[in-house]
N, C-alpha and C positions, 0 to 999 in steps of 0.2 A: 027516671028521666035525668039527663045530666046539665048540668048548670055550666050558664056562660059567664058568671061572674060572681064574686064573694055575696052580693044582694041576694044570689037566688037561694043560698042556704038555708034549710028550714029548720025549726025548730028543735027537732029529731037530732038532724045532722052537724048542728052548734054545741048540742049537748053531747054527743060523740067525741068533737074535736074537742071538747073540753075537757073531757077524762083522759083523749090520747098529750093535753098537754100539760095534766095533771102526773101522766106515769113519765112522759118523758123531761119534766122538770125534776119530779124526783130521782131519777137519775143522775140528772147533771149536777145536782146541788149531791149527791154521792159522790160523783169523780171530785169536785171541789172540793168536801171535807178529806180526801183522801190526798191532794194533791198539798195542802196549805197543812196537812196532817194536826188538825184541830177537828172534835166535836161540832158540826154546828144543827142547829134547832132550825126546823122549818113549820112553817105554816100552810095552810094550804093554801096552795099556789091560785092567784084570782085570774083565771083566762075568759079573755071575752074577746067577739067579734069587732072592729072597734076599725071607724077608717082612718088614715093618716095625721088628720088634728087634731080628733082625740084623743090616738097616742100620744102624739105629741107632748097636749095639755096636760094628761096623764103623768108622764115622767118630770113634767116641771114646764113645759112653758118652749116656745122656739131660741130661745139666747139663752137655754142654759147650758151652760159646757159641761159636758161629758166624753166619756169614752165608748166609741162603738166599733165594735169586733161582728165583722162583714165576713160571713161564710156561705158560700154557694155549694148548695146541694144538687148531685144528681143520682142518675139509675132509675127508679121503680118511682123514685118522685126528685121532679128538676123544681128548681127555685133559690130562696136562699132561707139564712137567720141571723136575725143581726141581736148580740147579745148587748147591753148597753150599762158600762157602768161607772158607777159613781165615786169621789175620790176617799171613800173611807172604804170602799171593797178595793180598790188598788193600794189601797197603802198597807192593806192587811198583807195584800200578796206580794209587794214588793219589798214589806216587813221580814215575812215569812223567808224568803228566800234569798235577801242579801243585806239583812240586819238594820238597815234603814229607809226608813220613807222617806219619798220623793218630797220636794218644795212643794207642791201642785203639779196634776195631771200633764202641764204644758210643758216640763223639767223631766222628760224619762228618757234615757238614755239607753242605747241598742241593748243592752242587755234583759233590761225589766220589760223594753216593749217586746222581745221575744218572749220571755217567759209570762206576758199577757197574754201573746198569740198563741201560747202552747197551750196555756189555760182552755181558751176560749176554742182552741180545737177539741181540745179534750173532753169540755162539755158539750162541743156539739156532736161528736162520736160519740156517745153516751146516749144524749135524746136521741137524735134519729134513732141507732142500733135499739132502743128500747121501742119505738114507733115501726120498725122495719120487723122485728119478731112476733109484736100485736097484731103485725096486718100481714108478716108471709112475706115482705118484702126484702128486697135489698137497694140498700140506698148509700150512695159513698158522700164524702166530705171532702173540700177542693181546700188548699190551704189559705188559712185566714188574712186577712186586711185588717189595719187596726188604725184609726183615725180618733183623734182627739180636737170638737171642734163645738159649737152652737149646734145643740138638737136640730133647729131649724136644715140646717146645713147639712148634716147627719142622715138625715131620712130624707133628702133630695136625690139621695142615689136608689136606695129601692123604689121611694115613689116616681120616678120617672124609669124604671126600668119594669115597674110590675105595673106600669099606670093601664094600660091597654084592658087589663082585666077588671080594674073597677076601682074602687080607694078603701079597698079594706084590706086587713090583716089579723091575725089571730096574734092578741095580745097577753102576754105570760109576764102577772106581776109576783116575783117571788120575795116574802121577806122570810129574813133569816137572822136568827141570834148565832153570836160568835164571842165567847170571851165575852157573856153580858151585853154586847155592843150589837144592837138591833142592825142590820145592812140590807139595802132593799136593793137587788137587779132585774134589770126588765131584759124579756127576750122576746120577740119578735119574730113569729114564721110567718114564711111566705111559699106556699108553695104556688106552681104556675095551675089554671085552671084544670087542662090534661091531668095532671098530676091528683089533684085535687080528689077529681072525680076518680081517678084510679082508686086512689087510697080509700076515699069511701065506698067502693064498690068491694075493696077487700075486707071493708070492716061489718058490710052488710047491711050500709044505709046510703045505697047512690039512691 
């Protein structure tokens, strides 16, 4: 039977998507260690069902400022992923790659915010291409958006563009050691209801 909105997800089919976003974070935290060309140590990644304020709450609160990297998926599943992160995983990347970190996340200049946006393409070509092989699919990646603002502010664009389908989302907490230095980033899928049920019908629990 197919579901008209994240609530009707059962039991079954949560613990599905929480392996598809256990293989597809390990991937991306792959392309990451590959891209910053450092080791890093991961945990296993905590995905849960979770509606929009307790994401929120989750990552810190509505007025914490952060960075979120807004990518829209389409093909065999439309929606998006918004990867969200914090300013000691940006300063590692903008360490990495032009010898100094930023003042704070609100101080980033067209070059590092490109090479955050290539980042954040990079690991979302990675997850899907790792979810689109598991299920048979093909799913592309639209070029990313990268806003720097209060959480709150932050997730008012998915949650009013995915609102129709209900106020949840599949929530990807990953921590990660780096050079000793613990770094936690949250990613955020969303795929649309259609989609949804495609993808679990390919995995063998619509």
């Amino acid at each position: 039977m197919s579901i008209g909105k994240y609530e009707d997800l059962n039991a079954m089919q949560i613990d599905v998507l929480r392996e598809v976003g256990n293989i597809g974070s390990g991937n991306a935290t792959t392309a990451l260690s590959s891209m910053v060309g450092k080791m890093i140590d991961i945990e296993v990644p905590r995905v849960e069902v979770l509606d929009f304020n307790d994401a929120i709450n989750a990552v810190g609160g509505p007025e914490k400022v952060i960075a979120g990297i807004l990518i829209r998926i389409n093909g065999d599943v439309e929606g998006m992923i918004m990867f969200l992160f914090e300013q000691n995983l940006i300063s590692l990347i903008v360490s990495t790659f032009f010898g100094t970190e930023p003042e704070d996340i609100f101080h980033l200049n067209e070059a590092e915010i490109s090479a955050l946006n290539e980042m954040g393409n990079i690991m979302a070509g990675s997850y899907v291409n790792a979810i689109a092989q598991l299920a048979g699919m093909t799913i592309d990646v639209e070029v990313p958006l990268m806003t720097v603002d209060m959480l709150g502010a932050i997730m008012s664009v998915p949650a009013i563009e995915m609102g129709e389908m209900g106020d949840k989302l599949l929530f990807i907490d990953n921590n990660m050691v780096i050079d000793s230095t613990s770094i936690q980033s949250k990613m955020l899928l969303l795929p649309t209801i259609d989609s949804l049920d495609h993808l679990l019908g390919k995995l063998g629990v619509a």
